[in-house]
C-alpha positions, 0 to 999 in steps of 0.5 A: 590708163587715163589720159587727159590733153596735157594743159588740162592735167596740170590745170587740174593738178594745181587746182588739187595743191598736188603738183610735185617736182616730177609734175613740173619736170613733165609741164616744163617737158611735155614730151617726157609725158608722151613717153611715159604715156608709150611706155605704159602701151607698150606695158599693155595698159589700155589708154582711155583718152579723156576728153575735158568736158566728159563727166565722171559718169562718162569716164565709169561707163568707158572703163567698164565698157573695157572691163572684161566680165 
């Protein structure tokens, strides 16, 4: 599971032409973001957090790195 800093996500988000009612509810909800980011944990999803300036190559070479092989 990736995760990015909040304000980036809809930054990004916007600049796709993706964001959708349920993108609004969680910009206008932050917490509601924090929520479904714990209950993914608690599902066993391994969060991989982003950081803004890490580049795609950066964010292949993480989830690898999780990936058992």
């Amino acid at each position: 599971m990736l995760i990015l800093d909040n304000d980036e996500r809809i930054s990004r988000i916007i600049k796709r032409g993706n964001m959708n009612e349920e993108e609004i509810l969680v910009n206008n909800n932050p917490i509601i973001s924090d929520r479904i980011n714990a209950f993914y944990i608690k599902l066993g999803c391994i969060p991989l957090y982003i950081k803004n300036e890490d580049s795609p190559e950066d964010i292949l070479n993480m989830i690898m790195s999780h990936i058992e092989l």
